[in-house]
C-alpha positions in Angstrom: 51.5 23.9 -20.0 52.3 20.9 -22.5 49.6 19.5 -25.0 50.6 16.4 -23.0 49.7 18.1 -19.5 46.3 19.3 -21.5 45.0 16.6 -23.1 45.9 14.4 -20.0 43.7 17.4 -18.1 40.7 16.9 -21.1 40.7 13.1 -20.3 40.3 13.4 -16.9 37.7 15.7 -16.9 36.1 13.3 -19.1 35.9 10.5 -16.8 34.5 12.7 -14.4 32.0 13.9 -16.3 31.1 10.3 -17.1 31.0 8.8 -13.5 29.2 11.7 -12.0 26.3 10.8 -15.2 26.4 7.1 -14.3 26.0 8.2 -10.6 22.9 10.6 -10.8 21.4 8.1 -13.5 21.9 5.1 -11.3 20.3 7.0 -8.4 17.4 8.1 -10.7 16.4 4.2 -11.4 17.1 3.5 -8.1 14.3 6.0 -6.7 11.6 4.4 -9.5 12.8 0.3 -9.2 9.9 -2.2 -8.0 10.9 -3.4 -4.6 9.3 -6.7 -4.6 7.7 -6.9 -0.7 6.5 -10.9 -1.7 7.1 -12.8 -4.3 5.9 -16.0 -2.7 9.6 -17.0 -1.3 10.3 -15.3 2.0 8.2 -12.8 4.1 11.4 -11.2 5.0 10.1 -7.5 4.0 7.0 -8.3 6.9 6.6 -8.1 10.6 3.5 -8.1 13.1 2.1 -4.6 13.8 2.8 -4.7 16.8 5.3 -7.3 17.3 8.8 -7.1 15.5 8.5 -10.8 14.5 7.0 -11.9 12.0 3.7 -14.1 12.8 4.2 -17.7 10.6 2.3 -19.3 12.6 -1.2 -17.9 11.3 0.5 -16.2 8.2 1.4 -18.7 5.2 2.7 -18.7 1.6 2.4 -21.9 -0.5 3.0 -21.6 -4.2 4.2 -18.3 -4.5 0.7 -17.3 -2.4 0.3 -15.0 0.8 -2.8 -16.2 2.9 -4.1 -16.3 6.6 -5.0 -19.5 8.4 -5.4 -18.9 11.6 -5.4 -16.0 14.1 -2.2 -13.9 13.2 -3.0 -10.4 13.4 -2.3 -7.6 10.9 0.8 -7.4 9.4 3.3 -4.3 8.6 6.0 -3.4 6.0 9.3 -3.0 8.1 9.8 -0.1 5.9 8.3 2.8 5.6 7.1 4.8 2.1 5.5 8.6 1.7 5.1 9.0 -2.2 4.8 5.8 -4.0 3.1 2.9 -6.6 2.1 -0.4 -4.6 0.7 -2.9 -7.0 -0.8 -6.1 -5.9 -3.1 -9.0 -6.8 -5.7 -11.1 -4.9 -8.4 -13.7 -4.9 -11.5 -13.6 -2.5 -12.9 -16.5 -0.7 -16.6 -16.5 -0.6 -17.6 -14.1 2.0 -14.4 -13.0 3.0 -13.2 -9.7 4.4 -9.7 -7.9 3.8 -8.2 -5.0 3.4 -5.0 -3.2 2.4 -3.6 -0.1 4.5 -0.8 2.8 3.7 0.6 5.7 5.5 0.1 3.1 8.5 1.6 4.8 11.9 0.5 5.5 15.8 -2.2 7.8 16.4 -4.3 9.2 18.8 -7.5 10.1 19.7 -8.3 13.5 20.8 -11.1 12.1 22.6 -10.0 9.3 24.8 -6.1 9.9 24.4 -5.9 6.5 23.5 -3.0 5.3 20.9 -3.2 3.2 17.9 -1.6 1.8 14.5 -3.6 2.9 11.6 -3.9 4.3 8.3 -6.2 4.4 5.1 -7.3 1.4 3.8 -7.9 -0.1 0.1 -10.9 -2.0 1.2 -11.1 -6.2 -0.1 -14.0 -7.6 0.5 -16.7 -10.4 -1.4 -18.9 -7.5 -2.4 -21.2 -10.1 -4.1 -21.8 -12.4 -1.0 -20.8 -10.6 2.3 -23.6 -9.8 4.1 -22.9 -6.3 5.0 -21.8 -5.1 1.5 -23.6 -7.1 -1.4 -27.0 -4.7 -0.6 -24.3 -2.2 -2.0 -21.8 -3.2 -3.9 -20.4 -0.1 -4.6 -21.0 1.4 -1.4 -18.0 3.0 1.1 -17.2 -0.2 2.5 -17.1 -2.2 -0.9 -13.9 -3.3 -2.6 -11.3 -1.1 -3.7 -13.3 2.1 -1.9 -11.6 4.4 0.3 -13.0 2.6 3.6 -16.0 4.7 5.0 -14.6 7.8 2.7 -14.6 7.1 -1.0 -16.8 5.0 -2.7 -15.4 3.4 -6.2 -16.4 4.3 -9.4 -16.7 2.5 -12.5 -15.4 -0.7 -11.1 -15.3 -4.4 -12.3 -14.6 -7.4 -9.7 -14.1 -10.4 -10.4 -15.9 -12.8 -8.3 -14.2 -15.1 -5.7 -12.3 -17.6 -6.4 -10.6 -15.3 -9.7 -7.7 -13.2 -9.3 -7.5 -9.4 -9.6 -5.4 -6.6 -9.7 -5.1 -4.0 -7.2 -2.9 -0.4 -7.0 -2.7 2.2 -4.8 -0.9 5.2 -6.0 0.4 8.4 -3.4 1.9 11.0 -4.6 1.7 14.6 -2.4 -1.2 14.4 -0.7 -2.8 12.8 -3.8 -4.1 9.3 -3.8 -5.6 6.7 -6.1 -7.2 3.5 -6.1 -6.9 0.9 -8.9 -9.0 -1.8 -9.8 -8.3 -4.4 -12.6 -6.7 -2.0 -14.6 -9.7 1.1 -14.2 -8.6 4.1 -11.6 -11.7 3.5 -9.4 -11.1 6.6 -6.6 -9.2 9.6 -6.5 -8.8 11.8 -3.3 -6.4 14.6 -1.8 -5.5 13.7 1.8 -5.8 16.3 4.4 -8.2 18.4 2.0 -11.5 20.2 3.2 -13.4 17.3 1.5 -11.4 14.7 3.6 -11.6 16.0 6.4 -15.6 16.5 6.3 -15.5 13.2 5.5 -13.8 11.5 8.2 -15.5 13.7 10.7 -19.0 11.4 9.5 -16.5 8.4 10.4 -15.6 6.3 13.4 -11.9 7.9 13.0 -12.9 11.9 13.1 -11.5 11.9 16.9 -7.9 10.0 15.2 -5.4 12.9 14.7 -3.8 13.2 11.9 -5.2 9.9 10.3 -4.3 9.5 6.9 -2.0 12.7 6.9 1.0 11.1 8.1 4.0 12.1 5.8 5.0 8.6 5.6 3.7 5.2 6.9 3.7 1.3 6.8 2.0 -1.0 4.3 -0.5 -2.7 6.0 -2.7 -6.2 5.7 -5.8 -6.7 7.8 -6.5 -10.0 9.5 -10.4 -10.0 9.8 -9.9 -13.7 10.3 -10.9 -14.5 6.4 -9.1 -16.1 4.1 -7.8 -13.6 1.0 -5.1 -15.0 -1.0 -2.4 -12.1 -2.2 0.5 -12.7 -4.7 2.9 -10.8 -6.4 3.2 -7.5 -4.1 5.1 -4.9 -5.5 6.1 -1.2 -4.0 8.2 1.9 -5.7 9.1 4.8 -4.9 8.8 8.2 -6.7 
């Protein structure tokens, strides 16, 4: 073989060497980039749980803002996530009652044999003024709790009418709540714990609630008005 033949052999080794780097780094950032699921210009990330269109009629964005006005029903990620960071912000009207959900999919209920859409659920809610929560504002059914499973810990809300920051984090059967910054409840879905929890719940006949290996992103329509900006999701 010729040095010719050999270095021309070296170079192209090289360049594969190279691309095949570029390829498993670009695939690396690709699994941790934000996927922005509303940024106040399009919904086009969104349809109605149960309905492939989108519902604009009762569901409105104004000034890079998400909010209900009007009956529109919950609304679902088209996509689907298992482990992942979901980062978000909202702002309470007085009273109001909201709620994010994750690892969203049909169940069933041992009992009935009944099906439904359904998941976990980051709770929002006025915990200051609602009149089921603000006798216990850091109760199961306050904001950022585990709805009906997980109370928050060491939480700070800001009242309506101010903007916080939420994040859920799933990772394994692991998940966390965020509030403003402070990790405010920590579980392991599917553990002995959870499971003696949810069978105190309205959802111990639902199979397989909150155990799904993947599932939709979720907001509630209680008919209240919670403003939501800057929605974020990525994958790990």
């Amino acid at each position: 073989m010729t040095s010719t033949n050999v270095n021309t052999m070296y170079k192209l080794s090289f360049v594969l060497l190279v691309v095949s780097l570029v390829g498993v780094s670009s695939s690396l950032r690709a699994q941790g980039e934000w996927e922005t699921l509303f940024d106040g210009s399009n919904m086009d990330k969104w349809r109605g749980k149960t309905d492939p269109a989108f519902p604009a009629h009762a569901w409105k964005y104004k000034d890079g803002v998400l909010f209900l006005y009007g009956k529109g029903g919950d609304i679902i990620t088209k996509e689907v996530y298992s482990d992942f960071e979901l980062v978000f912000e909202f702002n309470l009207t007085e009273k109001a009652n909201s709620g994010i959900k994750y690892f969203v999919g049909e169940l069933v209920n041992e009992e009935t044999g009944t099906t439904m859409i359904n998941g976990p659920e980051y709770q929002i809610i006025d915990d200051f003024n609602h009149p089921e929560i603000k006798k216990d504002p850091n109760g199961l059914s306050s904001t950022a709790s585990g709805y009906l499973l997980y109370a928050p810990k060491n939480k700070t809300l800001h009242p309506h009418g101010e903007w916080n920051s939420g994040k859920i984090v799933a990772k394994g059967k692991k998940v966390e709540h965020w509030l403003n910054g402070v990790k405010v409840v920590s579980y392991k879905r599917g553990s002995k714990d959870f499971l003696k929890r949810k069978a105190q719940t309205k959802f111990k006949n639902d199979r397989n609630y909150g155990e799904l290996k993947s599932g939709h992103i979720l907001l509630t329509d209680h008919g209240d008005q919670v403003y939501f900006r800057n929605i974020r999701i990525r994958r790990w």
